[in-house]
N, C-alpha and C positions, 0 to 999 in steps of 0.2 A: 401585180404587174399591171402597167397604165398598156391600154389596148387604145388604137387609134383604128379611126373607121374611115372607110370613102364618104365624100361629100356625103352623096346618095344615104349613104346607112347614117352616115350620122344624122342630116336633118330629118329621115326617117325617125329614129330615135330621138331627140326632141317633139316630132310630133306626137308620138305615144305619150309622151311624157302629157305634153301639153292637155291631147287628151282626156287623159287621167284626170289631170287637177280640174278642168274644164268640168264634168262629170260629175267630180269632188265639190264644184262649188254650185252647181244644178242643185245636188240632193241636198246640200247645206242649206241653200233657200227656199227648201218645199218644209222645214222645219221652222217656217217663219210666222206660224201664227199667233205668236206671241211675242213682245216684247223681248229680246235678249239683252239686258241692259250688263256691262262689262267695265270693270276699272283696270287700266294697266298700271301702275306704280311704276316708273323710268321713262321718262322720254329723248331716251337714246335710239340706236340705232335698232335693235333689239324690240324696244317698245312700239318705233314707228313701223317696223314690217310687221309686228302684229298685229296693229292697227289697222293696219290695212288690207289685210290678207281676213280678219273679220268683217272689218265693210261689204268687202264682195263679194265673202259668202255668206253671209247671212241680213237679208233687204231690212230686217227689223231691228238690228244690231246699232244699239248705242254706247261710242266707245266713249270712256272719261279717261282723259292722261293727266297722270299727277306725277308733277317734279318737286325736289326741296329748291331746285335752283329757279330764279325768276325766268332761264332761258331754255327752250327748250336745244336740245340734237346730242347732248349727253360728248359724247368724246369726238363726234364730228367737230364739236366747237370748240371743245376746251383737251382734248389727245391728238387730234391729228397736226402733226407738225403746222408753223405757218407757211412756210416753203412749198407746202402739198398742196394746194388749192384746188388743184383738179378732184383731189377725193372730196375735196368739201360738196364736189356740185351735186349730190345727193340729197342735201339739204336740200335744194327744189322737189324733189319727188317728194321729201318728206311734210315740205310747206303746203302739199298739195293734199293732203291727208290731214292736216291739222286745220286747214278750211273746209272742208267736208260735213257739210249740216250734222251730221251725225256727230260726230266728233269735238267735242274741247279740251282743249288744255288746262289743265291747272297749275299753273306756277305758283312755286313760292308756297306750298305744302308739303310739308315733310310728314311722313308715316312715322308716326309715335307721339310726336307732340300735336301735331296739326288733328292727325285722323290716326285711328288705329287698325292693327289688322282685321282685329274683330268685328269695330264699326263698318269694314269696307265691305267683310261677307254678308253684314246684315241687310249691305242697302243695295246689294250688288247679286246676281245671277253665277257670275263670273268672277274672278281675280287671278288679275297676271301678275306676277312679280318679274320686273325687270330694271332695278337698280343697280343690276352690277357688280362693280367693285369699286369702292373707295377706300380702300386702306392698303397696307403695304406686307407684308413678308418681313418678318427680322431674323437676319443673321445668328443672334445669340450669340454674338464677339464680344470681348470685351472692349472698351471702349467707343461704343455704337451711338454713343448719346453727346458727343463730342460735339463742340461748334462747329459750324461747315461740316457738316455730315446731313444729306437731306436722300429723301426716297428720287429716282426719276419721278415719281409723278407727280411730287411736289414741286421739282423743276418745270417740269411740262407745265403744271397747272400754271403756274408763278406765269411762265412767258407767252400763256395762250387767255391770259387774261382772266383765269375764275377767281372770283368772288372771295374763295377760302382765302389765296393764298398772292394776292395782290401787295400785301406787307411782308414780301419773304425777303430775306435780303440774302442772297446767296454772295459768299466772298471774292469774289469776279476782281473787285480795282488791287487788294494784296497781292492775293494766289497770284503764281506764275505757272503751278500746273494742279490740271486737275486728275484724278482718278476714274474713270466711272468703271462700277462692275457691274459682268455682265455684256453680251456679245451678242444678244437678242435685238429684232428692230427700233424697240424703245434705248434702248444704247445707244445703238447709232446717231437714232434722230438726236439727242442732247448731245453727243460730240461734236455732232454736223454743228449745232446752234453753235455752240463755242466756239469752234473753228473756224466758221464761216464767213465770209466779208462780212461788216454793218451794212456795208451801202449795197451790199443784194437783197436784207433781211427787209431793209426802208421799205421796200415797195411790197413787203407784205402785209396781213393782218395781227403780226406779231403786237404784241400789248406795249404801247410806247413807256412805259418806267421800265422795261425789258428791254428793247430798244436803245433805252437811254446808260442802262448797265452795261448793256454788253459794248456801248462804243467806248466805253470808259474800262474794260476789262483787260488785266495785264496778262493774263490767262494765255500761253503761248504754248503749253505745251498737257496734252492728253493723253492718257493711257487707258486703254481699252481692255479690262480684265476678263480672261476667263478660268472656271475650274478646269475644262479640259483641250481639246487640241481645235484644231482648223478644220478637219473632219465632222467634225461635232459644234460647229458654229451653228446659233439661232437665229444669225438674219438672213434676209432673203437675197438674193441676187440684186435685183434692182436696187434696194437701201444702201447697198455694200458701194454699188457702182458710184452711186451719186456720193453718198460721202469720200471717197477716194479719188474722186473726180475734182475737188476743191481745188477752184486755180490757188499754184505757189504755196503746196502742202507738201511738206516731207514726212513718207509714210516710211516705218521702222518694221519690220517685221523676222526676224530670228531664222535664217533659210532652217535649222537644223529642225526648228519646229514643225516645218513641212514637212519631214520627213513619216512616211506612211508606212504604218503595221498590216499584216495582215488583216487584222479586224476592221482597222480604217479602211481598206481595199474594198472588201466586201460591205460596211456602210455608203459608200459612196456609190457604189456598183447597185444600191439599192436607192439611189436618191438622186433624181439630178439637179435639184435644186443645191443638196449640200456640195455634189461634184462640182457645179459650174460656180458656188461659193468659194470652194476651194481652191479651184484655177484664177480666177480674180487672186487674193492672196499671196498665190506662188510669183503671179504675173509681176502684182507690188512690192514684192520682197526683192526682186531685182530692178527695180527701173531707177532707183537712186542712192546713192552707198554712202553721200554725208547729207546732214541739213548745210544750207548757207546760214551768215548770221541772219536775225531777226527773222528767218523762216518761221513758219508757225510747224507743229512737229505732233505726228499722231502716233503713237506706239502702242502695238498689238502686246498685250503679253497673255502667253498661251500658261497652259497646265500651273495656274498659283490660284490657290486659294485663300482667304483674308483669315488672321487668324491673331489678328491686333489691331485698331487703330490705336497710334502712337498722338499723344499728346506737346505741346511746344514749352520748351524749357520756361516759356515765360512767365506758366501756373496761371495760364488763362481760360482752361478747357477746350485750347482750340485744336482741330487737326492740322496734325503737323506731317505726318506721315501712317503708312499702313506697314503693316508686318507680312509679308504674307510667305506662305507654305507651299511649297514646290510639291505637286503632284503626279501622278501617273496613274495611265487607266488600265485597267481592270475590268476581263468580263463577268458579267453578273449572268449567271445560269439562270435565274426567274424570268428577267426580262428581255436576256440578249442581247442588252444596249452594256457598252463601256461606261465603268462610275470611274470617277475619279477619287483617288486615296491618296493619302499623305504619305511625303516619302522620309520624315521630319529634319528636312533639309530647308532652310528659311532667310528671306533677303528684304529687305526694308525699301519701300518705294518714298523720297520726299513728296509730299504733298501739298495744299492747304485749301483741298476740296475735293468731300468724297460721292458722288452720287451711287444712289444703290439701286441698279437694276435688277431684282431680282425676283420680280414676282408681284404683282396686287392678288388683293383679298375682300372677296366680299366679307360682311360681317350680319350676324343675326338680326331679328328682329321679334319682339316679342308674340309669343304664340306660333311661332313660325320652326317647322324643325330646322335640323340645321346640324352639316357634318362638318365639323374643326378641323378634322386631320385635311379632308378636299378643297376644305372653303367654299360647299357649294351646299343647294336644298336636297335632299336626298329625293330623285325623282324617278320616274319612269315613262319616258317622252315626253316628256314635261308637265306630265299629271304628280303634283306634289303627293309623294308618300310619308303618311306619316309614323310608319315604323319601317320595316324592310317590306312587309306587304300588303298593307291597306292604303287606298286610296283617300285624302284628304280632297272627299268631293267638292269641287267648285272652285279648287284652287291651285294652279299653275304655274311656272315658272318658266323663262325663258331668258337665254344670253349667256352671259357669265356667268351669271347665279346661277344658271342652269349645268354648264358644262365644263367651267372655271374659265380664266382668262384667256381663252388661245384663239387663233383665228383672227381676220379680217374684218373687215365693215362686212363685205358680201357673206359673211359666214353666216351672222344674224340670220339673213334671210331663210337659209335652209332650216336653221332651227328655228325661227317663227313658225315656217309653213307644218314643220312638226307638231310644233305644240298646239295649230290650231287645229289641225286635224284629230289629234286627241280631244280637243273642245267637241270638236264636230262626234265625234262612235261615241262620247259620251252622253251627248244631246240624245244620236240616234237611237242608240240601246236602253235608255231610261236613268242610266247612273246620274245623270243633272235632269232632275226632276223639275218642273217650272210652277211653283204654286200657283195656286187659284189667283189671290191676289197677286196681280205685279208687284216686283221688289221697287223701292224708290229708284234708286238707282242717280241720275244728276241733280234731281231736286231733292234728295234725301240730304247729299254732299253740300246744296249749295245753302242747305237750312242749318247743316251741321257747323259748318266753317264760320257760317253768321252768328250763330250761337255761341262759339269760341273768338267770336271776332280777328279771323284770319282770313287778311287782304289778300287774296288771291288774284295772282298776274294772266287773263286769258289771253289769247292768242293772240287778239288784237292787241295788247299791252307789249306783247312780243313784237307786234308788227314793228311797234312804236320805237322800241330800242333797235328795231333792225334798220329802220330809216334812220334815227339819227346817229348811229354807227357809219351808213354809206354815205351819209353825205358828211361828215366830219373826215371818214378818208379820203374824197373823195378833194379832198381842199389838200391831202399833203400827196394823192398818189399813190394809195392803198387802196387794197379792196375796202377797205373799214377799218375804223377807229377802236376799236374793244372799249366799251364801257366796263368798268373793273373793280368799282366796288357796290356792295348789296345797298347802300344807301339812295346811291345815283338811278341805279338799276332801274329800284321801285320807282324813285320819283319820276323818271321818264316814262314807267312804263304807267302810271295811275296819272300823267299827267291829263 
């Protein structure tokens, strides 16, 4: 149950807190007489609160961040919608940790071919793994491999400008509707993109051949899937608001869908983010009873889960439509949450574009454990285990990797300050022993890379694409221009 405090107790409470960590980062810097030299692998959100929560506690602490991308900020740059700008301004706190004498970047190295995990314990005190997730979750449907069938985060990447997926060509000028499953805030955001004016997107950071598709998009109509009811929606309040908010959008929503069980009662009676999701919902389910012509058109479909994509008679491999299975929930005595089951009652949705929100994945790396069924490194506070109870000294995890994909940018934070505090009791207690000889640590990396002859992007190289991104937007009325492919990248940034 959330308990709220008078002013008085609460900034009391903050202050203890603060104290704490205050205290926490005194003792961390009486452990400074030696070098702590440290590599974080991800320079995401996740990586840059690590960074930095090591700087301050510990005065002899040298952090090295290495990315495979030439830019650093991980999904601030290339996940957070363009329309979101305001989450972006984090990226200042984090440009202020990547100039920090102690601190460099390494762009444009990748863990496995660049450097390996083993090379990094050698030369390192420390190792953080915080890469993430890049990969996707699959359904296991038949017909999953179909043209115009992409992950969201291929979507996402494609129109926030990363490097991967700058040649994707999503079916935008055919299609006249598209699918996306999945009811979570990475949902949302790609329906908002499709649906949303051109001429509001112009004035963001949106990657102009994204831009350039979507003014050209016949795309009129969205369907918003999920396995189970309105009770059980994954986005937030606010995501919900602003997509539902789109001037001259007819929003569709099924009242009978509304309708709440017992078990829905008592979910929502436990959540007020899902209740005040739900009231939004009910609210759009009556504010408009047809589309007019050429309205653009968002349709919620509750309890169907995909259980075919359908191919087009023309024996082109393309999506042409989904199959999907009418469900109903079901409580699950293990966990007390409603699963949804097939009821095998089944209705076909037209289509000719499917995005799949359903999940990212991080993926292994060699020498590294690593649990399949979670998607995550099997840890305990972010100290890597490498069976159920031994500790793999020296080596750490934090983010995604660490807890799976769930949470916010500000989530990061709390689990950084976790996993560096595990850095810190194991400093304390002897578990990270500090050899006689210092480990190399950045000159070990920067003799290794030369060895292998890999051009690494440092921060300054970052700077360089950060300036000529703002001033190329700043000629059409953007925050910035997205440089978009790995070719370009490097050249401006080794310019």
């Amino acid at each position: 149950m959330l308990r709220f405090f008078p002013a008085c107790q609460a900034g009391a409470k903050k202050m203890a807190i603060f104290r704490g960590r205050t205290l926490f980062l005194r003792k961390f810097s009486s452990l400074s007489s030696h070098p702590l030299r440290v590599c974080i692998v991800g320079s995401g959100p996740a990586g840059f609160y690590t960074a930095e929560r090591l700087l301050k506690a510990h005065q002899k602490a040298e952090v090295d961040i290495i990315d495979r991308l030439p830019t650093p900020f991980g999904l601030v740059r290339s996940g957070v919608a363009p329309d979101h700008q305001e989450t972006k301004v984090v990226i200042n706190q984090f440009s202020r940790v990547g100039l920090n004498e102690r601190c460099s970047f390494f762009g444009n190295v990748n863990l496995g071919s660049s450097v390996s995990l083993s090379e990094l314990r050698e030369m390192y005190n420390v190792v953080v793994l915080a890469y993430g997730a890049e990969s996707d979750r699959d359904l296991g449907v038949p017909g999953e491999g179909l043209a115009g069938i992409h992950s969201a985060r291929e979507f996402v990447w494609w129109y926030n400008g990363h490097p991967d997926f700058s040649q994707l060509r999503p079916n935008l000028k055919s299609a006249e509707t598209a699918v996306v499953l999945g009811q979570g805030n990475v949902a949302l955001d790609v329906a908002r993109i499709l649906l949303r004016p051109t001429a509001e997107l112009a004035t963001t950071d949106i990657a102009n051949h994204a831009l350039a598709s979507l003014q050209e998009s016949s795309i009129r109509k969205v369907y918003l899937v999920g396995r189970r009811g309105p009770a059980q929606a994954a986005c937030t309040a606010k995501e919900l608001r602003e997509l539902l908010g789109i001037k001259d959008l007819y929003v569709n929503i099924q009242e009978g869908d509304l309708i709440k069980s017992p078990a829905d009662e008592e979910e929502l009676k436990n959540s007020r983010i899902q209740r005040r999701v739900h009231e939004l919902l009910s609210k759009a389910a009556i504010s408009q009873p047809h589309p007019v012509p050429g309205q653009r058109e968002l349709h919620f479909l509750f309890f169907r889960r995909p259980d075919e994509f359908l191919s087009s008679d023309a024996g082109n491999d393309q999506v042409a439509g989904v199959n999907f299975e009418k469900t109903v929930l079901k409580e699950n005595g293990e966990s007390g949450k409603q699963s949804a089951v097939g009821t095998g009652q089944f209705e076909e949705v037209e289509c000719g574009m499917v995005l799949k929100s359903i999940g990212y994945k991080s993926v292994p790396v060699d020498g590294l454990p690593f649990d399949q069924r979670k998607g995550i490194v099997p840890n305990f506070r972010g100290r890597v285990l490498s069976n159920a109870s031994v500790l793999d000294k020296g080596l750490y995890v934090v983010g995604w990797l660490k807890r799976g994909p769930t949470g916010i940018i500000g989530t990061n934070l709390y689990c950084a300050i976790e996993t560096v505090e595990s850095i810190y009791k194991d400093l304390e207690q002897g578990v990270l022993t500090t050899p006689t000889t210092p480990k190399p640590g950045r000159e070990g990396l920067l003799q290794l890379l030369d060895s292998k002859n890999v051009k690494f992007v440092p921060f300054s190289g970052w700077e360089k694409i950060d300036m000529k991104e703002k001033h190329e937007g700043s000629q059409k009325g953007k925050p910035r221009e997205k440089i978009t492919t790995w070719n370009e990248l490097l050249e401006v940034a080794h310019a």
